[in-house]
NUDO-788036 format. One line per field, with one value per atom (N, C-alpha, C): x, y, z; residue number from 1; residue in three letters. Coordinates in steps of 0.2 Angstrom, whole numbers, m for minus. Example, Ala and Ser with C-alpha at 12.3 -4.5 7.8 and 13.67 -1.06 7.14 Angstrom:
<nodes>
c1 = c(66:62:66:64:68:64);
c2 = c(m28:m22:m16:m11:m5:0);
c3 = c(39:39:39:35:36:39);
seq = c(1:1:1:2:2:2);
type = c(ala:ala:ala:ser:ser:ser);
</nodes>
This chain:
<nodes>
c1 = c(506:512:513:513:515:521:525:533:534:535:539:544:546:551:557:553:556:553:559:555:545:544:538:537:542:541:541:544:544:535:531:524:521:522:518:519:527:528:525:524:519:513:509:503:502:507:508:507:510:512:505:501:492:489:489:485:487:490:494:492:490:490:481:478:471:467:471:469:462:463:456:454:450:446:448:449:445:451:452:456:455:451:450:451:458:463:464:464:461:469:473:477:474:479:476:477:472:470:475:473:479:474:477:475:478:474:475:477:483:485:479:481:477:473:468:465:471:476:479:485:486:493:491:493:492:500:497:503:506:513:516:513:511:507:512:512:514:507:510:505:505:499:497:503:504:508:507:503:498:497:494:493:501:503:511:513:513:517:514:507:505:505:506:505:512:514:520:518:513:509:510:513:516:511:504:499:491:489:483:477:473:464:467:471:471:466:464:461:464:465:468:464:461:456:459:462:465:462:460:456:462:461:465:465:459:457:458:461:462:470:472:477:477:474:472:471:474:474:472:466:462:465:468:469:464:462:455:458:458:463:458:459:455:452:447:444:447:451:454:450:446:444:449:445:449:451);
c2 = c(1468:1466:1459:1457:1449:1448:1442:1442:1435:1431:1423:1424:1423:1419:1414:1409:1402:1401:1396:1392:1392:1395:1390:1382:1379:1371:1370:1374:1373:1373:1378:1377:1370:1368:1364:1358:1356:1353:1351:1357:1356:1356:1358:1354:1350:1344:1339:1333:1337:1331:1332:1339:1339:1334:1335:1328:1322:1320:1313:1313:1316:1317:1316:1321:1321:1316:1311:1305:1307:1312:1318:1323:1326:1332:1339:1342:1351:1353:1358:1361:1368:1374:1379:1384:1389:1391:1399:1403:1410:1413:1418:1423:1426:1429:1432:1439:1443:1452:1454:1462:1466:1469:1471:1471:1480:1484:1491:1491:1494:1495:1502:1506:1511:1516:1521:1523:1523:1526:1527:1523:1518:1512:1508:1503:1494:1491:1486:1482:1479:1475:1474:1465:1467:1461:1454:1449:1440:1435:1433:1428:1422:1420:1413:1406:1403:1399:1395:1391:1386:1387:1394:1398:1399:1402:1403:1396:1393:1385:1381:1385:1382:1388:1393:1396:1402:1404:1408:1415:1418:1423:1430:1432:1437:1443:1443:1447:1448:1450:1449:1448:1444:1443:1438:1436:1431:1422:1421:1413:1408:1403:1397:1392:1387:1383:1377:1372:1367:1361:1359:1352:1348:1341:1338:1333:1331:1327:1327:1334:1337:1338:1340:1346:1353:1353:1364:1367:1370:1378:1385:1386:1393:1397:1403:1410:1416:1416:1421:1429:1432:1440:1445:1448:1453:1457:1460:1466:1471:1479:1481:1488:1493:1498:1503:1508:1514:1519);
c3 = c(531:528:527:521:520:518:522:522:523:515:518:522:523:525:525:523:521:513:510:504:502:500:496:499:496:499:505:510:515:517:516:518:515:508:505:506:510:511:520:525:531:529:524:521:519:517:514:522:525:532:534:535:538:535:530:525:526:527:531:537:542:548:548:545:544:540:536:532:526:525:522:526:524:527:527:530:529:536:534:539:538:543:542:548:545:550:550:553:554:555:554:558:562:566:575:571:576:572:575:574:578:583:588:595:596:599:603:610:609:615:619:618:618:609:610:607:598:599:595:592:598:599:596:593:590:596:600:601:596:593:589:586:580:580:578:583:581:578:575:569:575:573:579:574:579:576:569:572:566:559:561:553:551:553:549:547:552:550:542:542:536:530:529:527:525:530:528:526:529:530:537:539:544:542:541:542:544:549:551:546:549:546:541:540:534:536:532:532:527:532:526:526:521:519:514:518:515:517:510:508:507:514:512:508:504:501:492:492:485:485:492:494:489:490:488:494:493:498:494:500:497:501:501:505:504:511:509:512:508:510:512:520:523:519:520:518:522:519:519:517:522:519:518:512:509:516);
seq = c(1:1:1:2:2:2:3:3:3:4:4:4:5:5:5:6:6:6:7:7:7:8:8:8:9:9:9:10:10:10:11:11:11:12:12:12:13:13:13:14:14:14:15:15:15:16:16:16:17:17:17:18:18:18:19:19:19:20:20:20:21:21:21:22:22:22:23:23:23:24:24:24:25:25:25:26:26:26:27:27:27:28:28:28:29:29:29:30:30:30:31:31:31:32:32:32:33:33:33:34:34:34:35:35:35:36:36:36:37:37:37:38:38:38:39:39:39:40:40:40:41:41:41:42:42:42:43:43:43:44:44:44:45:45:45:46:46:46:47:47:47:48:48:48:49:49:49:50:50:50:51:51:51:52:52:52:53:53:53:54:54:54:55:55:55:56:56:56:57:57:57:58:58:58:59:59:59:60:60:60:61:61:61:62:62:62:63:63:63:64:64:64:65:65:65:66:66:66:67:67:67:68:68:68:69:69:69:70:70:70:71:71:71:72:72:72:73:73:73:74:74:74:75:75:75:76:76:76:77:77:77:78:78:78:79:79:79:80:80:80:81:81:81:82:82:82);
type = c(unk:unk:unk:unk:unk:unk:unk:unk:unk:unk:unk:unk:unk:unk:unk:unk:unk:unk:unk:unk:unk:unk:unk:unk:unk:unk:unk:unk:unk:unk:unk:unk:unk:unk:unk:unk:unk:unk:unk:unk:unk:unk:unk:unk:unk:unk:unk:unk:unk:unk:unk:unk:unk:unk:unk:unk:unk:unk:unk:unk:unk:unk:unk:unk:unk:unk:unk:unk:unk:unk:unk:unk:unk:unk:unk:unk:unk:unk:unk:unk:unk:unk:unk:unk:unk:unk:unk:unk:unk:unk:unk:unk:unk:unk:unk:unk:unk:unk:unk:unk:unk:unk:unk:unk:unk:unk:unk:unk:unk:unk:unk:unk:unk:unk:unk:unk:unk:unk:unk:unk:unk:unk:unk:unk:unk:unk:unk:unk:unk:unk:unk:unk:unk:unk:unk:unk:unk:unk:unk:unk:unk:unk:unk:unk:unk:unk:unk:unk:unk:unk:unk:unk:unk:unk:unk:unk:unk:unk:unk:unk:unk:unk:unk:unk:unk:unk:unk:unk:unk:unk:unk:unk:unk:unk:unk:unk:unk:unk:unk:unk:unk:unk:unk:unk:unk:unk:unk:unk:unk:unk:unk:unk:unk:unk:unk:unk:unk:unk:unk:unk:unk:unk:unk:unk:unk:unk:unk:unk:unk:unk:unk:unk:unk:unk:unk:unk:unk:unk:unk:unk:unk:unk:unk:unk:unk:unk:unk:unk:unk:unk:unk:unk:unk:unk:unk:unk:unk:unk:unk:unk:unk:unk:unk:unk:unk:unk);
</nodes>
């Protein structure tokens, strides 16, 4: 499930402060999977902080890939079998 939250700017504006923080360079930042309780349970999945704080993302396998030298952000969306 993907679910902002907050503004749009609210992230672009925590990726604007990375790239200030990193003076240049690459930042390359994963969401936490979902986890089995048992065979047929999933525990209730929490997004790792990081990613969310830059992202605004609230769904597993996702990757974020911000050049801070450009400021562009890649989001790389799981592979999702049928």
């Amino acid at each position: 499930m993907y679910v902002i939250t907050h503004e749009a700017s609210f992230f672009q504006g925590n990726r604007q402060q990375l790239a200030t923080a990193l003076q240049g360079g690459l930042v390359v930042l994963t969401a936490y999977d979902e986890m089995q309780r048992r065979a047929d349970w999933a525990f209730g999945f929490e997004q790792e902080g990081n990613f969310w704080y830059l992202s605004g993302i609230v769904a597993p396998r996702w990757k974020l890939v911000y050049d801070g030298v450009r400021h562009y952000t890649w989001l790389v969306r799981p592979t999702v079998n049928e």
